[in-house]
C-alpha positions, -999 to 999 in steps of 0.1 A, spaced: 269 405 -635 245 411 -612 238 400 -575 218 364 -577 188 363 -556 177 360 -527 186 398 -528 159 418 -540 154 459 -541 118 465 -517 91 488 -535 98 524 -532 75 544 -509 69 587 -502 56 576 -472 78 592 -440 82 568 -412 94 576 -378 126 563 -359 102 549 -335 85 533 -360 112 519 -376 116 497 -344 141 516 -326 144 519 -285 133 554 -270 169 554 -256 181 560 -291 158 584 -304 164 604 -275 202 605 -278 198 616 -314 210 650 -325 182 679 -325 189 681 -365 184 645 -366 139 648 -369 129 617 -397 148 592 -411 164 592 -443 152 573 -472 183 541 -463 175 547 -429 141 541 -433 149 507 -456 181 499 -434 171 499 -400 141 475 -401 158 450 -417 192 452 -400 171 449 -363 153 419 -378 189 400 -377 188 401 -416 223 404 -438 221 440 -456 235 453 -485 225 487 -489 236 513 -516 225 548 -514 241 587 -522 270 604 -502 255 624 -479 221 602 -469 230 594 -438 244 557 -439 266 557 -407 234 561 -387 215 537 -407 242 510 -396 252 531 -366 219 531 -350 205 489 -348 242 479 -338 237 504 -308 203 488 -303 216 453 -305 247 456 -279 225 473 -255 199 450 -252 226 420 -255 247 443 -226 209 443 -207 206 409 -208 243 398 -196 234 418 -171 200 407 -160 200 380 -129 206 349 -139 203 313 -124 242 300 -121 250 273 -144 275 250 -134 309 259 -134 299 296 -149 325 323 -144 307 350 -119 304 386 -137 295 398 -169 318 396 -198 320 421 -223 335 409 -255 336 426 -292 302 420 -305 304 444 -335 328 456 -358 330 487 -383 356 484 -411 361 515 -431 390 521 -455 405 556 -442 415 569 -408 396 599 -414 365 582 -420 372 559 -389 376 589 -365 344 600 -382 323 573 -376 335 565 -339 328 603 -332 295 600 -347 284 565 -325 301 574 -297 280 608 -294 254 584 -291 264 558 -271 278 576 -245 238 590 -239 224 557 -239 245 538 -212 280 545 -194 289 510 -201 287 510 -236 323 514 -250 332 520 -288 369 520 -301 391 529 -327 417 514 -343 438 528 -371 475 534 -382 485 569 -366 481 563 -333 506 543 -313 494 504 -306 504 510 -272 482 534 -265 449 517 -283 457 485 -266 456 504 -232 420 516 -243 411 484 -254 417 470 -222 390 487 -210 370 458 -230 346 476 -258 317 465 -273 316 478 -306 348 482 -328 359 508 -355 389 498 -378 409 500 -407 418 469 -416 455 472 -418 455 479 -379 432 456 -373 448 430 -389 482 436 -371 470 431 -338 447 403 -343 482 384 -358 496 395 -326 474 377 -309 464 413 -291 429 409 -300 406 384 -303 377 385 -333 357 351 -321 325 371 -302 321 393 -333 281 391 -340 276 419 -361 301 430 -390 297 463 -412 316 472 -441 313 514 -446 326 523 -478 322 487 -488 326 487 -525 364 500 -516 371 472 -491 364 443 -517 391 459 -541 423 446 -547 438 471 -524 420 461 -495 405 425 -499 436 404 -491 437 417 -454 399 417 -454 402 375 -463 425 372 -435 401 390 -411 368 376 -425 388 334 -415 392 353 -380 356 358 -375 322 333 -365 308 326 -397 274 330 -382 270 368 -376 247 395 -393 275 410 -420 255 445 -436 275 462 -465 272 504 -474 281 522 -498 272 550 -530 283 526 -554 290 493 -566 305 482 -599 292 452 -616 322 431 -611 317 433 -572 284 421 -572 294 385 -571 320 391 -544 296 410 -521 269 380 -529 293 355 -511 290 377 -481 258 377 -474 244 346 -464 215 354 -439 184 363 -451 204 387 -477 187 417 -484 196 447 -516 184 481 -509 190 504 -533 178 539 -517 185 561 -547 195 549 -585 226 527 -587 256 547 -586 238 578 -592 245 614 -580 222 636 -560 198 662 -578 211 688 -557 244 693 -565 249 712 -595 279 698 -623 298 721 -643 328 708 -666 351 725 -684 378 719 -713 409 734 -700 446 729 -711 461 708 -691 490 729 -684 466 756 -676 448 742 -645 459 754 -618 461 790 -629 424 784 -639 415 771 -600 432 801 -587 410 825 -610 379 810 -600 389 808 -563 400 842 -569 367 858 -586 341 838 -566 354 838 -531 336 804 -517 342 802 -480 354 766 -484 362 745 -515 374 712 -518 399 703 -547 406 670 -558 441 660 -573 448 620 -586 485 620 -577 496 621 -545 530 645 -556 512 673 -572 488 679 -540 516 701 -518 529 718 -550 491 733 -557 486 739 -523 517 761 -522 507 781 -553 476 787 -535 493 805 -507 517 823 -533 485 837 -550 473 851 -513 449 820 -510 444 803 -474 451 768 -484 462 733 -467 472 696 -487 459 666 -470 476 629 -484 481 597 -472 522 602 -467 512 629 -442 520 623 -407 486 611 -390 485 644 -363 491 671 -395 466 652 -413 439 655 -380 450 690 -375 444 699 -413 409 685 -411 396 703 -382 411 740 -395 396 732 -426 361 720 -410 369 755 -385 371 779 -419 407 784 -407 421 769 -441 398 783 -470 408 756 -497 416 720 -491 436 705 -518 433 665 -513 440 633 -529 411 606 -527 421 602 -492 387 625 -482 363 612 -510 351 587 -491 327 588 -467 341 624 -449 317 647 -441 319 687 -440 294 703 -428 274 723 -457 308 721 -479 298 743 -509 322 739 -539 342 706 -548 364 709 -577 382 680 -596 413 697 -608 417 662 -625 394 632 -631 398 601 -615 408 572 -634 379 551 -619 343 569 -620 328 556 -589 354 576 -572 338 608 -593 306 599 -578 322 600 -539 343 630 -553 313 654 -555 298 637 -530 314 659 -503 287 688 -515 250 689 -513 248 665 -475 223 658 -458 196 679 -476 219 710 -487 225 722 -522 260 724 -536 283 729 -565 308 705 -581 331 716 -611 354 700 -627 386 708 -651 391 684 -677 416 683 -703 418 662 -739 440 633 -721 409 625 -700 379 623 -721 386 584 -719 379 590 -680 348 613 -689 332 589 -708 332 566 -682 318 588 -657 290 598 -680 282 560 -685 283 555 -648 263 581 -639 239 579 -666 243 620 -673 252 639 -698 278 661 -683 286 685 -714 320 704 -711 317 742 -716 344 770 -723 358 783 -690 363 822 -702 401 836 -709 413 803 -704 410 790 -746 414 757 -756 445 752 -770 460 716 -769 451 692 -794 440 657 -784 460 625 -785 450 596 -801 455 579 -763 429 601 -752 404 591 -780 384 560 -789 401 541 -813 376 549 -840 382 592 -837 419 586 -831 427 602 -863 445 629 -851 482 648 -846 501 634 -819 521 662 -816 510 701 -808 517 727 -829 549 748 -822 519 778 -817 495 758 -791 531 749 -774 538 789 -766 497 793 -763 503 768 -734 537 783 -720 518 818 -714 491 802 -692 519 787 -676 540 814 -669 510 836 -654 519 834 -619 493 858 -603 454 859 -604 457 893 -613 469 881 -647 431 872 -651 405 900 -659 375 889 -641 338 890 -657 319 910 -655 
């Protein structure tokens, strides 16, 4: 199914347009980062039509700078609104004297690491373009007390998860009436199951007139629909890059590994290549502190970073592993989407996700804003269902290679083929069983000869 019109994608163009020339203030431009010189290809698309009051949904690559290409016209729009509440005006009767300052936008994003992020990011700028301009966050972590004391100091522009959100705006704590502006950051995520009931709720809670712009790398099909019944002004699809595609720049490397061999396998190539800073992905929330700790065991600086983590060990783990402090990361999906490291190097999938968009935000971690980076991947027979999904996703070929010393030795299910090649043992042979104990029982890297 695909998004009915009036949603259309806008000719592509080489042509490299200036922030200024995009239509925003020199206020702005001005508060940008030095790094920050041209717009990025959503930017360039985004912007424009978001200042022109125009519902946006906008899909484009990790890494390509999306935050600012919503982040940027809400700034625009609450100043000039903030300008104008504040400019001298006639008194109607029975006005209240004084300028209010109620929430006129609000950010939803589905982690609190990627809401910390993006309020870092806007405030950076809005503090540079006006005192009065207030942003705040609001996510599970950090006592209610203490955000409803900041929010007291009335903001303009909001940052949320929506399970905080939610809470408060039931407790009648905050109000979501003056909302004008609404944008949904890792959007495809916050029309799943997981999320849309509390987004429902918050969506009755809000105008119905107000510009709503959704972002994200990737959209299934069976969203598009759902995101359609969103957009009701003026809707417009961007589509910066290829559908659900993956950046040129970071290079894929997959290899067939036992499954009972994997984490020895990690710690040899952690061992033999040394990256500064890797990133490894693991499905299931359980097995992500028991890696971690056979990382140290093996002499490797490691940390684990999942959602049953208390909030200020999970903040702390972030910033040593941003500060090189912690050498290897070992995370569930928690930090596929949306967080940002700057020039991250190596991500590796110690196990494929069940769902392949969350492949595509997986490596998405590597290769930001312009840098090259390398993604690898372990994959075993029981996910070659997962495999093919990602390849079908992604439109890529993504052959699996031998990973050297570390043989082959499972045999594959019939779960973990298509019905049509599922003619196959069930059952390993009492010889691949042992094959697989030995890999087990290596303990140490130095069990591993390295290449040459």
């Amino acid at each position: 199914m695909t998004i009915p019109k009036p949603f259309s994608s806008p000719e592509s163009s080489s042509e490299s347009l200036t922030f200024a020339e995009l239509g925003l203030n020199a206020a702005l431009i001005t508060a940008l980062p030095a790094k920050v010189a041209l717009p990025t290809r959503v930017q360039q698309l985004a912007i424009p039509a978001i200042l022109a009051g125009r519902d946006v949904l906008a899909l484009s690559q990790t890494g390509s700078g999306k935050t600012l290409a919503f982040g940027l016209p809400l700034l625009q729009a609450i100043h000039q609104h903030m300008e104008q509440l504040l400019a001298p005006q006639p008194p109607l009767p029975g006005a209240k004297s004084g300028a209010e300052s109620p929430v006129l936008a609000l950010v939803l994003v589905p982690t609190r690491e990627l809401a910390h992020q993006v309020t870092k990011a806007l405030q950076a700028l809005a503090s540079k373009i006006s005192s009065s301009l207030k942003i705040q966050l609001l996510c599970g972590g950090i006592a209610q007390e203490e955000q409803l004391a900041e929010f007291a100091a009335k903001p303009q522009l909001v940052v949320a998860t929506p399970g905080r959100l939610l809470d408060l705006c039931e407790q009648s704590h905050i109000s979501l009436d003056s909302i004008k502006h609404l944008a949904l950051d890792e959007a495809d995520r916050l029309l799943q199951m997981g999320f849309w009931p509390d987004m429902q709720k918050l969506l009755a809670m809000m105008p119905k007139r107000k510009q709503t712009l959704l972002f994200s790398a990737t959209l299934p099909e069976d969203l598009d629909a759902l995101a359609g019944k969103l957009l009701t002004h003026h809707p417009l699809r961007l589509e910066a890059h290829t559908r659900n595609s993956v950046t040129a720049a970071i290079e894929e490397q997959l290899y067939s590994v036992n499954k009972g061999s994997k984490a020895q396998a990690l710690i040899a190539l952690l061992t033999q290549y040394q990256w500064p800073q890797v990133l490894v992905f693991i499905s299931a929330r359980d097995d992500v502190d028991a890696v971690a700790k056979r990382l140290v065991k093996a002499g490797i600086r490691a940390g684990a970073l999942h959602g049953e983590k208390d909030q200020t060990v999970r903040s702390q783990t972030l910033a040593d592993f941003k500060a090189h402090r912690i050498q290897v990361l070992v995370a569930t999906d928690l930090m596929a989407r949306g967080i940002h490291v700057d020039a991250l190097p190596v991500v590796i999938n110690l196990d494929l996700p069940t769902s392949a968009p969350v492949y595509v935000h997986r490596i998405g971690r590597t290769a930001r804003a312009g840098a090259k980076g390398l993604a690898i991947s372990l994959v075993c027979h029981g996910e070659m269902l997962s495999l093919t999904a990602i390849r079908r996703l992604t439109e890529r070929e993504l052959p699996l290679a031998a990973l050297a010393e570390f043989p082959v030795t499972d045999k594959p299910s019939a779960n973990s083929l298509h019905p049509a090649d599922a003619k196959v043992e069930r059952k390993r042979a009492p010889r691949d069983k042992q094959a697989n104990r030995r890999s087990i029982n290596k303990h140490s890297a130095k069990a591993f000869k390295p290449k040459g």
